[in-house]
Z-matrix of the N, CA and C atoms (Angstrom, degrees):
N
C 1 1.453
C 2 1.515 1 110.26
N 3 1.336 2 97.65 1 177.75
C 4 1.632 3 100.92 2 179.59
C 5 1.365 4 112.84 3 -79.18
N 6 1.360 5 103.39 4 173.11
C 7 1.699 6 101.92 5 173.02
C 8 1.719 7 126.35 6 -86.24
N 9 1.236 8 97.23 7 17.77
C 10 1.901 9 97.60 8 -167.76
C 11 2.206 10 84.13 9 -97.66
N 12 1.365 11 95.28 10 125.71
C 13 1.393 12 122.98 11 -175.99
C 14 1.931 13 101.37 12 -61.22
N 15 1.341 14 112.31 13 136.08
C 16 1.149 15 130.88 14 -149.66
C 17 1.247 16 106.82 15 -129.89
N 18 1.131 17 138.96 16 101.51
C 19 1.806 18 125.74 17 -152.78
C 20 1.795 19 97.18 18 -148.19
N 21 1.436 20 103.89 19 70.23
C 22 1.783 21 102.89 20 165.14
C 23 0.984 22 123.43 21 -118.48
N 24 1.115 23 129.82 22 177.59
C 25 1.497 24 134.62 23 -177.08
C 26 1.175 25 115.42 24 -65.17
N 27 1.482 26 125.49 25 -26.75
C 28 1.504 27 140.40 26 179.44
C 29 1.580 28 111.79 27 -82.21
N 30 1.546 29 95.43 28 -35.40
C 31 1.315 30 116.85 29 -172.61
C 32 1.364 31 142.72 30 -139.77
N 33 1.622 32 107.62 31 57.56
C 34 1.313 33 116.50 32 177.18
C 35 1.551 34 130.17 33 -7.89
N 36 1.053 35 106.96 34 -68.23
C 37 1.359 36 109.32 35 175.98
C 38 1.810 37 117.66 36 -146.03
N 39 1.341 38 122.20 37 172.21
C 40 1.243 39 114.36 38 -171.27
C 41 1.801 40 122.27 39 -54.49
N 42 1.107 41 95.70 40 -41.52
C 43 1.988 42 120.13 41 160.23
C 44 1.891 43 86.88 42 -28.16
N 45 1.286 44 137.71 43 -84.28
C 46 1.394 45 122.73 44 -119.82
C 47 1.787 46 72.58 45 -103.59
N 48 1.248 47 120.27 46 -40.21
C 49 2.004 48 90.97 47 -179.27
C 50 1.469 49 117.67 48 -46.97
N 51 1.849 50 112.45 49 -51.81
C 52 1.369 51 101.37 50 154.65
C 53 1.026 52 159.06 51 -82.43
N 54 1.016 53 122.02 52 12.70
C 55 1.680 54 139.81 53 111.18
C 56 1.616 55 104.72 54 -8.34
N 57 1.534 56 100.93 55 -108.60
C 58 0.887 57 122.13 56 172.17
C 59 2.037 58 133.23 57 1.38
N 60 1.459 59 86.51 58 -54.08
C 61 1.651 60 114.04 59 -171.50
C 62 1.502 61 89.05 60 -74.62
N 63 1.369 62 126.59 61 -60.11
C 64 1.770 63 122.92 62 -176.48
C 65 1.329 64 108.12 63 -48.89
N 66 1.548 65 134.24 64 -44.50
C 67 1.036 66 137.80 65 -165.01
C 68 1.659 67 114.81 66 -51.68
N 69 1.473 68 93.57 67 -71.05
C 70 1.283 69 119.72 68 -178.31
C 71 1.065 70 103.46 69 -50.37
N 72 1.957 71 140.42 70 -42.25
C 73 1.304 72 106.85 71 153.28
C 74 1.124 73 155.47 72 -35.55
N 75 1.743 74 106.42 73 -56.11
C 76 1.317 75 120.98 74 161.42
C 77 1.663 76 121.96 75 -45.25
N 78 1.675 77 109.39 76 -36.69
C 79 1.660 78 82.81 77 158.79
C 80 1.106 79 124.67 78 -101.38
N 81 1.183 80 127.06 79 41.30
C 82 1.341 81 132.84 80 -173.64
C 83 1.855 82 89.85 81 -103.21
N 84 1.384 83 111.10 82 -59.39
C 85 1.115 84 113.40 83 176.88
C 86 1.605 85 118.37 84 -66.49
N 87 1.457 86 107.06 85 -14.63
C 88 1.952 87 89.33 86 171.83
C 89 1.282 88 102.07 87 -84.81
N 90 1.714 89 128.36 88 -35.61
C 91 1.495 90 126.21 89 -169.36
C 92 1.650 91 117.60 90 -76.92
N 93 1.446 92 91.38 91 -19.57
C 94 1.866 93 79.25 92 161.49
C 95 1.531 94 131.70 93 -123.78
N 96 1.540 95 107.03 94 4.53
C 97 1.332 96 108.30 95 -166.22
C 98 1.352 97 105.01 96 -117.18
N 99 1.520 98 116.12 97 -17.62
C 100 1.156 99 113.62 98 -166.23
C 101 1.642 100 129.09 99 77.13
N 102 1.058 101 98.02 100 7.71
C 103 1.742 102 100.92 101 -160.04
C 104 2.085 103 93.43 102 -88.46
N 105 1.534 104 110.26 103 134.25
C 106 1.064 105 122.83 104 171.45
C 107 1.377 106 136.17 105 -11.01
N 108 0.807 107 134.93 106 86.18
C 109 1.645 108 129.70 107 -167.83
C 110 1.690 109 103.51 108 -46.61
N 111 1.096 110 118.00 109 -32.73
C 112 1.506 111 121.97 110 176.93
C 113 1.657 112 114.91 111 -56.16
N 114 1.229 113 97.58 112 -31.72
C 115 1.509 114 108.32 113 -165.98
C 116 1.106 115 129.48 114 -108.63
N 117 1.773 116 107.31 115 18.01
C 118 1.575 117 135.01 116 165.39
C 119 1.401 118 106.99 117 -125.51
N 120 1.838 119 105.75 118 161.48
C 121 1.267 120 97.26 119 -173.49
C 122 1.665 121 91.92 120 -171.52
N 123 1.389 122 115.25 121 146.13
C 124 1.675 123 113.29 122 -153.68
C 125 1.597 124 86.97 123 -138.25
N 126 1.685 125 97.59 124 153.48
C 127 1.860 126 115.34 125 -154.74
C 128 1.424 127 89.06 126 -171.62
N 129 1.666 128 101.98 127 123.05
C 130 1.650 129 130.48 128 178.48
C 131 1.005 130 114.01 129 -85.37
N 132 1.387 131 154.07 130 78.50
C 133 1.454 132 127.32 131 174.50
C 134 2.003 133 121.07 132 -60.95
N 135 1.163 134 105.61 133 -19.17
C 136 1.304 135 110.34 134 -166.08
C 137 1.822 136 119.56 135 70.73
N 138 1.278 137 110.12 136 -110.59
C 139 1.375 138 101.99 137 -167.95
C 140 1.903 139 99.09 138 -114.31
N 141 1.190 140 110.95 139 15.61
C 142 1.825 141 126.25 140 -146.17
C 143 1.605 142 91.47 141 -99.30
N 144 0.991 143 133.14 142 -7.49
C 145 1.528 144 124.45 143 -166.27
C 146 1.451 145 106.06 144 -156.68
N 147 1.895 146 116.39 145 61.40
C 148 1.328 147 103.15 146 168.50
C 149 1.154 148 107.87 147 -94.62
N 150 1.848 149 100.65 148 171.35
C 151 1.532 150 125.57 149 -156.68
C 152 1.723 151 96.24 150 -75.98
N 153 1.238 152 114.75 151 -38.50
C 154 1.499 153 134.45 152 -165.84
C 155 1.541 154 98.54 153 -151.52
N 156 1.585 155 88.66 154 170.55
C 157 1.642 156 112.19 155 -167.84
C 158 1.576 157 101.57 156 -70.67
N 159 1.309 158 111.80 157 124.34
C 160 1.463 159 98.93 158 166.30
C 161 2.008 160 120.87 159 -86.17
N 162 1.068 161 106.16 160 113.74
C 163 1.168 162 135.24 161 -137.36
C 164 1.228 163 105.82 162 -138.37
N 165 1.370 164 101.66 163 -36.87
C 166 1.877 165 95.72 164 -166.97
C 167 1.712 166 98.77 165 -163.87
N 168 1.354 167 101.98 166 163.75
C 169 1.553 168 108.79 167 -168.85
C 170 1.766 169 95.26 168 -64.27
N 171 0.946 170 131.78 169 -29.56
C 172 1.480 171 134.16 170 -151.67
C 173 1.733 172 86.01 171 -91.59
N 174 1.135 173 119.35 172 -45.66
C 175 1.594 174 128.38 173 165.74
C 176 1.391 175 104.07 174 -25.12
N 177 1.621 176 95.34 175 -88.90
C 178 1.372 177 105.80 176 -156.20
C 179 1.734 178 102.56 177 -59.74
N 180 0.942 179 127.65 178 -22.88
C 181 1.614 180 126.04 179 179.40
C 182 1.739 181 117.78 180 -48.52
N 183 1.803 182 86.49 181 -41.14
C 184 1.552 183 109.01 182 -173.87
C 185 1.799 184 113.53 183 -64.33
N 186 1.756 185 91.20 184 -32.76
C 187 1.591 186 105.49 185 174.62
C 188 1.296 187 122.79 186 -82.15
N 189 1.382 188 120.82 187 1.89
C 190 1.572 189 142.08 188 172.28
C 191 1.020 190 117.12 189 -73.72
N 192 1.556 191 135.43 190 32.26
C 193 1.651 192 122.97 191 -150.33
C 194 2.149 193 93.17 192 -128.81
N 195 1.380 194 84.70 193 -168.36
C 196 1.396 195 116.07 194 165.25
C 197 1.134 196 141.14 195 -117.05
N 198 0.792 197 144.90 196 91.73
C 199 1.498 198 124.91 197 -176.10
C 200 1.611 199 127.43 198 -98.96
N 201 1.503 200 113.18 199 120.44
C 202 1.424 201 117.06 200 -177.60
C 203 1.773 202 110.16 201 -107.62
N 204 1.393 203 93.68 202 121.39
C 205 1.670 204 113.20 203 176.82
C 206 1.437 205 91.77 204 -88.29
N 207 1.788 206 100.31 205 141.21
C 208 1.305 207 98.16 206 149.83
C 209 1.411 208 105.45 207 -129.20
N 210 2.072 209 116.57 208 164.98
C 211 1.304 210 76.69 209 178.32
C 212 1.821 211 68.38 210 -179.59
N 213 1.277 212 129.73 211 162.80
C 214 1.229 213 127.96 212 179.50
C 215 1.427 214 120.22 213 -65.97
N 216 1.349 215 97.54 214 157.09
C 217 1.537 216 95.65 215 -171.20
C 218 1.436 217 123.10 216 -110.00
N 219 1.606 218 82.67 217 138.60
C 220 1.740 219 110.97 218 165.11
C 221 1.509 220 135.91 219 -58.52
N 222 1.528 221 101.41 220 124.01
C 223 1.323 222 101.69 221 -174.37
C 224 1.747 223 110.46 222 -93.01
């Protein structure tokens, strides 16, 4: 997420919205793809790992994302 501080009842701080945002992938991908619940796995950075400087509204938009690794699996 971006860096502008986020303080609701749903959402303490930027940490649990992105949280949040990984999650909802992961069931997005068990409820329609079927793919293994074993073989997904969801990680928040919060505001700790943007793509670019947040700097500007168009910035922080860019830092609004997801990112899905794929990659063989670990036992």
């Amino acid at each position: 997420t971006d860096d502008l501080p986020i303080a609701t009842l749903r959402y303490p701080s930027n940490w649990e919205l992105s949280t949040q945002r990984a999650v909802n992938v992961i069931k997005y991908f068990r409820e329609q793809t079927g793919i293994a619940p074993e073989l997904l796995s969801a990680a928040g950075y919060g505001d700790s790992r943007p793509l670019v400087a947040n700097i500007s509204a168009a910035a922080r938009g860019r830092n609004r994302r997801v990112e899905i690794i794929l990659g063989d699996r670990v036992n």
